[in-house]
N, C-alpha and C positions, 0 to 999 in steps of 0.2 A: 729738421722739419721736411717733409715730402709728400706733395702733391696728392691726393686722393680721387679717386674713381672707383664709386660703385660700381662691383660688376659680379654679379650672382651667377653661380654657375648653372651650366644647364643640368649638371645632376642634381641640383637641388630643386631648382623647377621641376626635374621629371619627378622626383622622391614627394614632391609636393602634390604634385596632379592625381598621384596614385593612392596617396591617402585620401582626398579629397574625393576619389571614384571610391574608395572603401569606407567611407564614414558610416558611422552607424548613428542611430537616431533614438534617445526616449521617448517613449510613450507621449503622446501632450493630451492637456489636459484642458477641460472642460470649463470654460470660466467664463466671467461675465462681461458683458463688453464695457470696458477701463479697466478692468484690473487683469489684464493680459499679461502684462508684465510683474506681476505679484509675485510670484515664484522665481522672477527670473526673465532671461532673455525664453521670448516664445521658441519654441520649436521650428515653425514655419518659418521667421523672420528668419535664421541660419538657413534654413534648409534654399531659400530662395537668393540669400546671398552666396551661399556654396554653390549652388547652380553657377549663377551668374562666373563668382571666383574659375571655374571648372572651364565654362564657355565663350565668355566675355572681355575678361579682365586681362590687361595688357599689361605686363608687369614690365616689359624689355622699357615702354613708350615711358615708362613714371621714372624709371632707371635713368633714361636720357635726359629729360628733364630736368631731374634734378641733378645731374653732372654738369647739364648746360648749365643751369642759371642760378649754381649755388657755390663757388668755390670750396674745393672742398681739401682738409690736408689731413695730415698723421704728422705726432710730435711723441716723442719716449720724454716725457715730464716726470722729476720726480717725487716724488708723492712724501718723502719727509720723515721717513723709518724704514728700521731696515728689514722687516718683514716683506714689507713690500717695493720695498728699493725702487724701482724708476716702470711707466706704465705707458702704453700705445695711446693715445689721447685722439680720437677723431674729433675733427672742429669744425666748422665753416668760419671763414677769414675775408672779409670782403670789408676794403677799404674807401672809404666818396673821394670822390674829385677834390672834395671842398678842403681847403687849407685850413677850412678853421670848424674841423669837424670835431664834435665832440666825441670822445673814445668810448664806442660797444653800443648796442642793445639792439635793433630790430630792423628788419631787411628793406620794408619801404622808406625808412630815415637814412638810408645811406644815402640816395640820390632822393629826396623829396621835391615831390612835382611843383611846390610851391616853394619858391625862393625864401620866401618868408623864415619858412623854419628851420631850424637848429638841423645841421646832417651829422651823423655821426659812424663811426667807424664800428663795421660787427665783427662781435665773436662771438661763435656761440657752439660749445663742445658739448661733448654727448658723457653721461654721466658713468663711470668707469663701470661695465658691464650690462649697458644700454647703447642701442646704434651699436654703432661697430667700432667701439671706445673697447681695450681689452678687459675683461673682467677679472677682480681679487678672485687669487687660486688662495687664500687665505683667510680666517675670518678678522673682524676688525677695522676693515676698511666702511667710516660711513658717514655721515655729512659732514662732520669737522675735517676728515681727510681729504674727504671729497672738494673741499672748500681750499683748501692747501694745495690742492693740485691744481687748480683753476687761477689761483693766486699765483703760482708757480708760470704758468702759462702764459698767464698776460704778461707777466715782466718777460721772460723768453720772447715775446714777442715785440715787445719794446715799449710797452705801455706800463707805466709807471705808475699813473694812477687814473683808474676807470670808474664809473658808475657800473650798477649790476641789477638784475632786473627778472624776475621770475614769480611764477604760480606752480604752486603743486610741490612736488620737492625740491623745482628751484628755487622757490621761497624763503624755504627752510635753509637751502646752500646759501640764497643770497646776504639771510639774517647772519647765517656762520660766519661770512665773508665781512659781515659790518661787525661783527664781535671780535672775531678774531686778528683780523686781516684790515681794519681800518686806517691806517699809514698810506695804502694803497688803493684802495674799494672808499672814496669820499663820498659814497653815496648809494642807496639804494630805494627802487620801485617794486613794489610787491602788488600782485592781486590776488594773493591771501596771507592773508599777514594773522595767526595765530600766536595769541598773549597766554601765557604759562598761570594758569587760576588762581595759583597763590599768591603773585606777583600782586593782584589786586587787595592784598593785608595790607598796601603800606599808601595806598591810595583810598582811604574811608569815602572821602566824596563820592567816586565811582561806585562804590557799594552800595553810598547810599541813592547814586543816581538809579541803579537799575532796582532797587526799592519802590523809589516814586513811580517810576516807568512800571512797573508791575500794577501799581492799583492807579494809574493812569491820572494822579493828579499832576499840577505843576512843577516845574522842577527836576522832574524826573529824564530820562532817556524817551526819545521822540517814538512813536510809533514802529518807523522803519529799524529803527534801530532796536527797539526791544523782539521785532520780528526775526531779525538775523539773530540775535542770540535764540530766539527759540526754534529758528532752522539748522543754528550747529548743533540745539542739544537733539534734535530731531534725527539728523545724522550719525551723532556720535550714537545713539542709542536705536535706531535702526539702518542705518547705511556701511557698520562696518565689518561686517563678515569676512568681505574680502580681504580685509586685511588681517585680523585675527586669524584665519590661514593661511596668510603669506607672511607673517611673520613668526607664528610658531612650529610648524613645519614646514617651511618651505622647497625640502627638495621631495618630500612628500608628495605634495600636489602638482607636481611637473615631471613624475614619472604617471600619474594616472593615466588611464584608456581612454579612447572616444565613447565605450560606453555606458560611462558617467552620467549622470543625472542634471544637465544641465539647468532645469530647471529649479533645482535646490543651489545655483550657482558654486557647486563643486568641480565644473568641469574641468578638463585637465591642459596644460600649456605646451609642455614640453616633446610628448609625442602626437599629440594630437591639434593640425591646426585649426577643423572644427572647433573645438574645444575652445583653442586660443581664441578663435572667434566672438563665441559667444560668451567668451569672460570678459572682454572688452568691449565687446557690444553694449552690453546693458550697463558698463558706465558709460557708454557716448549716450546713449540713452537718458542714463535716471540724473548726470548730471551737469546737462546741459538746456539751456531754456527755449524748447521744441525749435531747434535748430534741427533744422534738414539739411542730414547727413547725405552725401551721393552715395552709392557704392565704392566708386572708386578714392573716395574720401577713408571710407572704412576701413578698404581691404588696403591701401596706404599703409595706414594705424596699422592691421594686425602684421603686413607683412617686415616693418620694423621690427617687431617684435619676435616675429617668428623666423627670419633669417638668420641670428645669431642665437636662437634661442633665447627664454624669457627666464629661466634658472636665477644666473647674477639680479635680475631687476628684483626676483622673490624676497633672496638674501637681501637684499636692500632695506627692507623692510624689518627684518631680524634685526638687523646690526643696528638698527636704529630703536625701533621701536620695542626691541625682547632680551639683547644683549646689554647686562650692567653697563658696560663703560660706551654702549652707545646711547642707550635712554638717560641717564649722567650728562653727557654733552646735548642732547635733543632738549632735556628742561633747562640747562642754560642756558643754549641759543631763547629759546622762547623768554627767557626772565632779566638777564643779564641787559646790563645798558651799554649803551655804544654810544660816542658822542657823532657821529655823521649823520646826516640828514637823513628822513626817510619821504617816500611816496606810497601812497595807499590806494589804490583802486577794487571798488565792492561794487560786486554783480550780483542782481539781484536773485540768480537760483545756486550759485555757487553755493557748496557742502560747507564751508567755515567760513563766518562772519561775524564783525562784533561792531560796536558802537564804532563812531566814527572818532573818539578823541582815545581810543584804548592803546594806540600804535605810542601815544607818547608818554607812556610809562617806559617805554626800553629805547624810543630814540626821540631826538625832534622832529616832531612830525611838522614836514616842511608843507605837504599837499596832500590833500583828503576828498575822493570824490566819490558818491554813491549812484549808482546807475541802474534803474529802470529795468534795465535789460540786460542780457547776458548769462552767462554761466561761468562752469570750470574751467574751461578750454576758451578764454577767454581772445586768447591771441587768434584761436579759428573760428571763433563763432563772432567775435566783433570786434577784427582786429580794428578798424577803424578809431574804434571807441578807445582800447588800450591805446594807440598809438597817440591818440590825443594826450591822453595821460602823461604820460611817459612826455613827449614835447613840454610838457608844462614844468612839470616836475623836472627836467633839466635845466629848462631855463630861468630860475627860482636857484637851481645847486650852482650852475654855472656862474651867474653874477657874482655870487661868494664866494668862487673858487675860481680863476681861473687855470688854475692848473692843470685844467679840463680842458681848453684848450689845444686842442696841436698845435704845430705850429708848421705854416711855410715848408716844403723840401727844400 
């Protein structure tokens, strides 16, 4: 394991600047004031952060930052076959003071300003060909792998048995991690916790809950709850584009041009960081709960993306959701039971959500809480609110496990 320091080179900064002077623009179009965003990220809305990105944005100052006050390492962990034999693993590694911290999850729990709560020790790695984690030169690598090498990581590092805690595809890693890997992972918090449909065959009550909830007599699923199922069917049936081309072509779409069609959200990643822009833009956009974004919030997001390139992150998507033996493992993380506790936290504009007792078909769901507000990016738009989460839901796993415990140096 050794020490880490971002530090970008100034040819890639100049290689950046000079794309960013030669962007080219579509046409925009003509629409009605709300549905600006219909087609896609607006034209103007890029072209005004590209300015800025061009004029403004301090990339050296976000560098520093985050070197100061993120420890940061590289570990060659190995992943568990021998296709892929052993891999660069970026992490942040930051330990509390506190002797009696509980092992992983989120950066203001390390040293928590109130005594009161639970601190706990973070890890939190970058997912093999995201950040600056080395990415599979081979196909095959994808959440159950993924999951193995994280599982792999925390015993290297000497934690033996951790909690685990994710949205978005860490969700999906964290689920792997309580399927697979439960010996070690006694627990996990999710804020989107997606149940596999059919899974619902062997729970009739459920079936018939969302029955009653559909013609709104008693009995049935509450209001809030028959709303998030009709916001994921809402999603899955118009919000997935982006993924439908990043996971059936994906090196396809990351050789395209800057003068791609942004507004039909085709834009391109790989040589164009307009492009990359404005493909990430319109999800900080469409799926977050009018949280205002900074600039420099933004161009953050895209320039993770865009300093290693966004190729690996595409394939991510293949392996998982288009390749047999990764869509095979993706429905049994989603179906499969795990006997470790879960936590569940649901935001109210997040892309996937379901009843609140649907988590304990696949685990015991130890803690369940539904919220008002928020979104997908739940950890930046309210982390407050997650972090409460999370504090609860540990201290709930912890009483029944000590094992969770550190202990004294």
């Amino acid at each position: 394991m050794e020490p880490f320091k971002i530090a970008v080179s100034d040819d890639v900064l100049a290689d950046l600047k000079f794309r960013l002077e030669h962007a080219r623009y579509p046409q925009e179009l003509n629409l009605q004031v709300g549905e600006e965003w219909s087609y896609g990220t607006p034209v103007n809305e890029v072209k005004e952060l590209v300015e800025y990105w061009k004029t403004g944005f301090d990339w050296r100052s976000l560098e520093a930052d985050l070197n100061a006050n993120l420890p940061q390492f590289m570990d060659s962990v190995e992943t568990g076959d021998a296709v892929h034999g052993t891999m660069k693993i970026h992490f942040a590694h930051k330990r509390s003071t506190r002797s009696n911290a509980v092992m992983k999850i989120a950066e203001e729990l390390v040293e928590p300003t109130d005594p009161k709560h639970p601190a706990f020790h973070l890890v939190s790695p970058s997912i093999p060909g995201y950040g600056f984690s080395e990415a599979p030169t081979a196909p095959g690598f994808g959440v159950k792998r993924t999951a193995a090498v994280f599982d792999n990581l925390m015993k290297r590092l000497g934690y033996t048995h951790y909690l685990a805690q994710g949205g978005d595809w860490g969700a999906t890693i964290a689920r792997a991690l309580a399927v697979w890997h439960h010996e070690s992972c006694k627990g996990i918090a999710t804020n989107m916790l997606i149940v596999y449909p059919k899974r619902l065959l062997w729970h009739p009550i459920m079936l018939l809950k969302i029955l009653l909830g559909a013609l709104g007599v008693p009995g049935g699923y509450s209001s809030a709850e028959m709303g998030s199922l009709a916001k994921t069917y809402k999603h899955l049936n118009f919000g997935t584009a982006y993924e439908i081309i990043q996971k059936q072509r994906p090196q396809v779409t990351t050789h395209r041009s800057s003068s791609a069609m942004f507004k039909a959200d085709l834009l391109p990643r790989k040589d164009s960081p307009t492009g990359l822009l404005a493909w990430i833009l319109e999800k900080l956009h469409s799926w977050t709960d009018n949280y205002q974004w900074t600039k420099d919030e933004i161009l953050l997001f895209v320039m993770l993306n865009w300093i290693p390139g966004p190729a690996p992150s595409f394939r991510f998507y293949n392996e998982n959701l288009e390749a047999s033996d990764g869509v095979k493992d993706l429905i049994h993380i989603q179906s499969a039971w795990s006997p470790i506790p879960m936590g569940v936290s649901i935001f109210e504009s997040d892309i996937y959500q379901f009843p609140d007792d649907f988590g304990s078909v696949v685990q015991p769901l130890k803690y369940v809480k539904r919220h008002s507000r928020g979104g997908h990016f739940a950890a930046w738009e309210t982390p407050e609110i997650l972090l409460g989460d999370i504090r609860e839901f540990a201290k709930i796993v912890v009483a029944d496990d000590p094992t969770l415990i550190s202990k004294p140096a």
